[in-house]
N, C-alpha and C positions, 0 to 999 in steps of 0.2 A: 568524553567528547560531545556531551549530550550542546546541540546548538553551536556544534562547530564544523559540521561537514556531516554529510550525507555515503550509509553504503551506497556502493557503486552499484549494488545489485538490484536497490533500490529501481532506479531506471531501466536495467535490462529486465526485470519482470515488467515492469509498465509494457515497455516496449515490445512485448509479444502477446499484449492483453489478458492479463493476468490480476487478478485481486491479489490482495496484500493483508497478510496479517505480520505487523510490524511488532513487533516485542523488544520495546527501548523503555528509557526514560524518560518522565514529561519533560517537555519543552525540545525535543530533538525535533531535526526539523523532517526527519521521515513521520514523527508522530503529526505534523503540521499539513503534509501533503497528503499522507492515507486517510485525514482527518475533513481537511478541509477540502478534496477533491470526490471526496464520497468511494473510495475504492478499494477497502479494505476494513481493517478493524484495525485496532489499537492494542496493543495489551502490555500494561508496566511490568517491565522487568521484575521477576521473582513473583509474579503474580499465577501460580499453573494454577490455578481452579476458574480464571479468568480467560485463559487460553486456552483450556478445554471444551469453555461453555461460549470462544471462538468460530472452536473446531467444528462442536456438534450445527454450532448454527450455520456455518460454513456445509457443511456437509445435508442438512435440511432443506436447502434451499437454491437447487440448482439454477434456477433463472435469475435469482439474484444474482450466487456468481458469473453468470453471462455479462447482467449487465456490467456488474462491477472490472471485467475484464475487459470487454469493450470500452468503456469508460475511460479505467486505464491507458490503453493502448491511445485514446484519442489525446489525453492531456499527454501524454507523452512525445506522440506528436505536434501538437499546440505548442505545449511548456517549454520541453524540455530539448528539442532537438534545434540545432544550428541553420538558418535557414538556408543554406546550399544545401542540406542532407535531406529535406524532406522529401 
């Protein structure tokens, strides 16, 4: 499905301000948003020594994950929500 649709859950983490670490295939377009909106990390499918060295840096750095959760939450509001719902 890699560049054909987006998890759903993709956006309900955004939407409660939430960082994102994404564990897909290049070219999906949750790797395009985590990527290009700054809010998360990346990690290619079947890559775990890449997703660990995710985790720890996720877990290293508490005020990064603030921002990257705030962050979040604002493109989500921006992006991604309908404009009657905001």
């Amino acid at each position: 499905m890699t560049g054909a649709g987006v998890p759903s859950r993709l956006y309900n983490i955004m939407s409660v301000g939430k960082p994102i670490i994404a564990i897909t295939g290049h070219g999906s377009e949750a790797e395009f948003v985590v990527r290009e909106e700054g809010i998360g990390w990346f990690v290619e499918a079947g890559r775990p020594k890449k997703l660990v060295d995710a985790v720890l840096e996720a877990q290293s750095n508490p005020k990064k994950l603030l921002y990257m959760g705030t962050l979040a939450r604002s493109v989500a509001v921006e992006k991604f929500t309908r404009k009657g719902d905001k």
